[in-house]
VEXGU-630773 format. One record per residue (C-alpha): residue in one letter; x, y, z. Coordinates in Angstrom, 1 decimal. Layout:
BEGIN
+--------+--------+--------+--------+
! residu !     c1 !     c2 !     c3 !
+--------+--------+--------+--------+
!      A !      X !      Y !      Z !
...
+--------+--------+--------+--------+
***
This chain:
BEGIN
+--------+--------+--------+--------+
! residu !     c1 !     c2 !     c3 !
+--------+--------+--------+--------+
!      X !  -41.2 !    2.5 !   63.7 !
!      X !  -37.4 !    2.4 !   64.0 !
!      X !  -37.3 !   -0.4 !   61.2 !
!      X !  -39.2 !    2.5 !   59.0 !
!      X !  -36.8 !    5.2 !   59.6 !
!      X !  -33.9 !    3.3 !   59.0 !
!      X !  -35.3 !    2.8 !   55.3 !
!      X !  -34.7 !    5.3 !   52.7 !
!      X !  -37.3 !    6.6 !   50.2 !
!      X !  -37.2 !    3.0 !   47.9 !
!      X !  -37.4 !    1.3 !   51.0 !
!      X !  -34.1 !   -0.1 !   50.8 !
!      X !  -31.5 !    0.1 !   53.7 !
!      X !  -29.1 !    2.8 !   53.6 !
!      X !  -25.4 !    1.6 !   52.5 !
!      X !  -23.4 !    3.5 !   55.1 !
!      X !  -24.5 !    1.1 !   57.9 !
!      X !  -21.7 !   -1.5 !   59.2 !
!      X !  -22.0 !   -4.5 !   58.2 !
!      X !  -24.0 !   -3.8 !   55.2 !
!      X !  -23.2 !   -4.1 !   51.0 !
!      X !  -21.8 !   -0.2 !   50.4 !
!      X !  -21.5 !    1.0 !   47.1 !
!      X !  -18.3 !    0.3 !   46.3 !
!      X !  -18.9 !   -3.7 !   46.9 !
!      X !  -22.1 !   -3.1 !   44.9 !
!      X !  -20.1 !   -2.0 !   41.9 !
!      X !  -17.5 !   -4.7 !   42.0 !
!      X !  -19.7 !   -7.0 !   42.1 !
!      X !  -21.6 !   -5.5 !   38.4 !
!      X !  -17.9 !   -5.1 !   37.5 !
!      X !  -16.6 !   -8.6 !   37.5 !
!      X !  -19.8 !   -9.5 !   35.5 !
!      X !  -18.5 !   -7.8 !   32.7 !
!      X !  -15.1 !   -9.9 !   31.2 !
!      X !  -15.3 !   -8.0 !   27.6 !
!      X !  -17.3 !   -7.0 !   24.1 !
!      X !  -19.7 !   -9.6 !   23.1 !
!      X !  -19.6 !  -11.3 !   19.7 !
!      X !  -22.0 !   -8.9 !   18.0 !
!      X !  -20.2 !   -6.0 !   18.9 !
!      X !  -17.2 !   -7.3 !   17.3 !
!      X !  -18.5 !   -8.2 !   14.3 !
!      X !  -20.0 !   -4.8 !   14.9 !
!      X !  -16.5 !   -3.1 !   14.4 !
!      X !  -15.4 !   -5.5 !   12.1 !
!      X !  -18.3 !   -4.4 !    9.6 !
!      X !  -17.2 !   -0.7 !   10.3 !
!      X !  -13.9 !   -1.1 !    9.7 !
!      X !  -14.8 !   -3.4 !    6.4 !
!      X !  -16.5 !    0.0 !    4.6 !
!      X !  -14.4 !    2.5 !    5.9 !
!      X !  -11.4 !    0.5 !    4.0 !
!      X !  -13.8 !   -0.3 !    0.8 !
!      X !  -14.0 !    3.6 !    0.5 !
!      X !  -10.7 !    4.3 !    1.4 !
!      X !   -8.7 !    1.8 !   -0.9 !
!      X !  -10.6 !    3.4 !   -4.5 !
!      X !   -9.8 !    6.6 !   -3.6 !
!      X !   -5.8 !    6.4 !   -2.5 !
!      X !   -5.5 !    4.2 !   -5.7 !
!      X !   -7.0 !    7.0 !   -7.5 !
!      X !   -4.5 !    9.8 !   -5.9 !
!      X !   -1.7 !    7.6 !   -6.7 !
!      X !   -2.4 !    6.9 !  -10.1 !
!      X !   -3.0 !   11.1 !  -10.7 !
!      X !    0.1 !   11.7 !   -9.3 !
!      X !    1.8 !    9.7 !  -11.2 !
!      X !    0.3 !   10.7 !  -14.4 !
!      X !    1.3 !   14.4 !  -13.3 !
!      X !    4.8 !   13.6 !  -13.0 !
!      X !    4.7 !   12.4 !  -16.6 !
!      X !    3.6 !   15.9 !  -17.2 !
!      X !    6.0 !   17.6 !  -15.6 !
!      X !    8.6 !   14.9 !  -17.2 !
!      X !    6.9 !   16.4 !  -20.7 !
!      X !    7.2 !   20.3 !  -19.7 !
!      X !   10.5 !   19.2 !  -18.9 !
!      X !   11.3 !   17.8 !  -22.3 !
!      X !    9.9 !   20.9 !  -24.1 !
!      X !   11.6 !   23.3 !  -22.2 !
!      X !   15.0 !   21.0 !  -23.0 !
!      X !   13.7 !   21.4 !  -26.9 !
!      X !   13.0 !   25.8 !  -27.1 !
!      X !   16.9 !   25.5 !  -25.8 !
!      X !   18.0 !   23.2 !  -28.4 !
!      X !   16.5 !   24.8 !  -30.9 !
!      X !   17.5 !   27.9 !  -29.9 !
!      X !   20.9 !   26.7 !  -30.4 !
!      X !   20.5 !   25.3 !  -33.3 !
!      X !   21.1 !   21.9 !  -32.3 !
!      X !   18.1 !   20.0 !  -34.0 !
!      X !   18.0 !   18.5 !  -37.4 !
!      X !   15.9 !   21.2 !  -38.5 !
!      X !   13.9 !   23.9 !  -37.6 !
!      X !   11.3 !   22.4 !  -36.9 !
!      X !   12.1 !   18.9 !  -35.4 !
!      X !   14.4 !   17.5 !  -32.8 !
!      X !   14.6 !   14.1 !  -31.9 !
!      X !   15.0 !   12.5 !  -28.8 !
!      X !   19.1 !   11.6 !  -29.4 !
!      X !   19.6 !   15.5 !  -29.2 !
!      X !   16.9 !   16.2 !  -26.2 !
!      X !   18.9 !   13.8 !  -24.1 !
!      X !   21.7 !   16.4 !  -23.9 !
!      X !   19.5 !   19.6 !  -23.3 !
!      X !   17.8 !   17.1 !  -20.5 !
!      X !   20.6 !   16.0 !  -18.5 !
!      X !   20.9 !   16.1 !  -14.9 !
!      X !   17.0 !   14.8 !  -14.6 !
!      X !   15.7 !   11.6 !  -13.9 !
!      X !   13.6 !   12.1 !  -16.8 !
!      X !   14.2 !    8.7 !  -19.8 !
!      X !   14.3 !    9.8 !  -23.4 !
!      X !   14.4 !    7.6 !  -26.1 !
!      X !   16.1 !    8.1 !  -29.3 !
!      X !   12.6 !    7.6 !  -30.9 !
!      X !   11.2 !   10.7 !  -29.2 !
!      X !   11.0 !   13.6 !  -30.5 !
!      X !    9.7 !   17.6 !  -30.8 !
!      X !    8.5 !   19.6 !  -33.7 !
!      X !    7.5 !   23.1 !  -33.6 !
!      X !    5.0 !   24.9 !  -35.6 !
!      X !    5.1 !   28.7 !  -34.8 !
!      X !    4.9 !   28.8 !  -31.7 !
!      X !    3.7 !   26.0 !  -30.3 !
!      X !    6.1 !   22.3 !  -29.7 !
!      X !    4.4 !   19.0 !  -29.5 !
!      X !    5.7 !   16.3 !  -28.1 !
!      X !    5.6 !   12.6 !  -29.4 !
!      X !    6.9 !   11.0 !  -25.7 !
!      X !    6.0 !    6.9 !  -25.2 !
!      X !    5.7 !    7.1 !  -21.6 !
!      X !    3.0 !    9.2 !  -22.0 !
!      X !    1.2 !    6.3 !  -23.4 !
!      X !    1.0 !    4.6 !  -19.9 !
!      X !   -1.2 !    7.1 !  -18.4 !
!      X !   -3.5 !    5.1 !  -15.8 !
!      X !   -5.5 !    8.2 !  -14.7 !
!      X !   -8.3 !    9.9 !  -16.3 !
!      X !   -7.9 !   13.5 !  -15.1 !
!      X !   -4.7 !   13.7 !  -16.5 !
!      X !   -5.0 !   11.6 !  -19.7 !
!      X !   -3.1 !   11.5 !  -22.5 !
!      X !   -3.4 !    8.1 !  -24.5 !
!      X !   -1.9 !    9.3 !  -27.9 !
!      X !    1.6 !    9.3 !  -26.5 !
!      X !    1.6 !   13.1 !  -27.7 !
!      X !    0.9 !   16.3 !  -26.6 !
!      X !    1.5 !   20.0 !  -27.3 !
!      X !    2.8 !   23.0 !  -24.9 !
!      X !   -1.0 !   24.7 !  -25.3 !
!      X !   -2.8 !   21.4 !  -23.9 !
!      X !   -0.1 !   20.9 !  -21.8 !
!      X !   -0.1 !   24.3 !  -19.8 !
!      X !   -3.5 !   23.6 !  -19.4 !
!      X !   -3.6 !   20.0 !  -17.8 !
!      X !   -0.6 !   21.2 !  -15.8 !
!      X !   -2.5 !   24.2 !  -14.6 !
!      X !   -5.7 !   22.3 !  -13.8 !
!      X !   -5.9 !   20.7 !   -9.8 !
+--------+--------+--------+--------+
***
């Protein structure tokens, strides 16, 4: 009967006795078992990490290639803005063209390249732009393939996010 009440409830021998396994040599033991992942679960993270960089990759190739379409914008706003001053001078060939040789002066101080080939005509009140670097837009958000571009359209690709 004493052999019974030494038992617990699953009729194993309670751990706090001397000279018995305690709990803390029962875990070591299930610890030292255990040396690491197993191949499948590192493929397992491999595979993860595999389609979280096949979605990522696209989309900062598209962010970079919209931002760098936008800064050819703002390198065309630029430009016009450099053109209503020259014109306003009186500085252009006429009144209703400017080429790029003269815009180089009303531009100066930016990083923004004009070549003598470029230029900016004005109808009333709106300039367009014939700019080669706009030619090597990558993006399609921001897209213009003509290599020109009025102040209307312009405003209006600037002011769309």
């Amino acid at each position: 009967m004493k052999d019974d009440v030494s038992r617990n409830f699953l009729g194993e021998e309670p751990t706090y006795r001397k000279g018995r396994r305690t709990m803390k040599t029962k875990m070591k033991k299930l610890m030292k078992n255990q040396k690491g992942m197993t191949l499948i679960e590192l493929l397992a993270v491999i595979v993860i990490i595999a389609i979280i960089a096949l979605i990522a990759i696209p989309a900062i190739g598209n962010i970079i290639n919209n931002s760098k379409d936008k800064a050819l914008l703002a390198d065309a706003s630029t430009i016009i803005s450099g053109a209503k001053i020259a014109f306003a001078d009186g500085a252009c060939e006429s009144a209703t063209s400017c080429s790029g040789k003269i815009l180089k002066d009303y531009v100066d101080g930016s990083k923004v390249k004009i070549k003598d080939d470029d230029s900016v005509t004005k109808s009333g009140a709106v300039y367009t732009l014939n700019y080669d670097a706009l030619k090597t837009n990558k993006g399609t958000k921001y897209a213009v393939k003509s290599g020109s571009i009025n102040s209307d359209d312009l405003a209006k690709l600037m002011g769309s996010e």
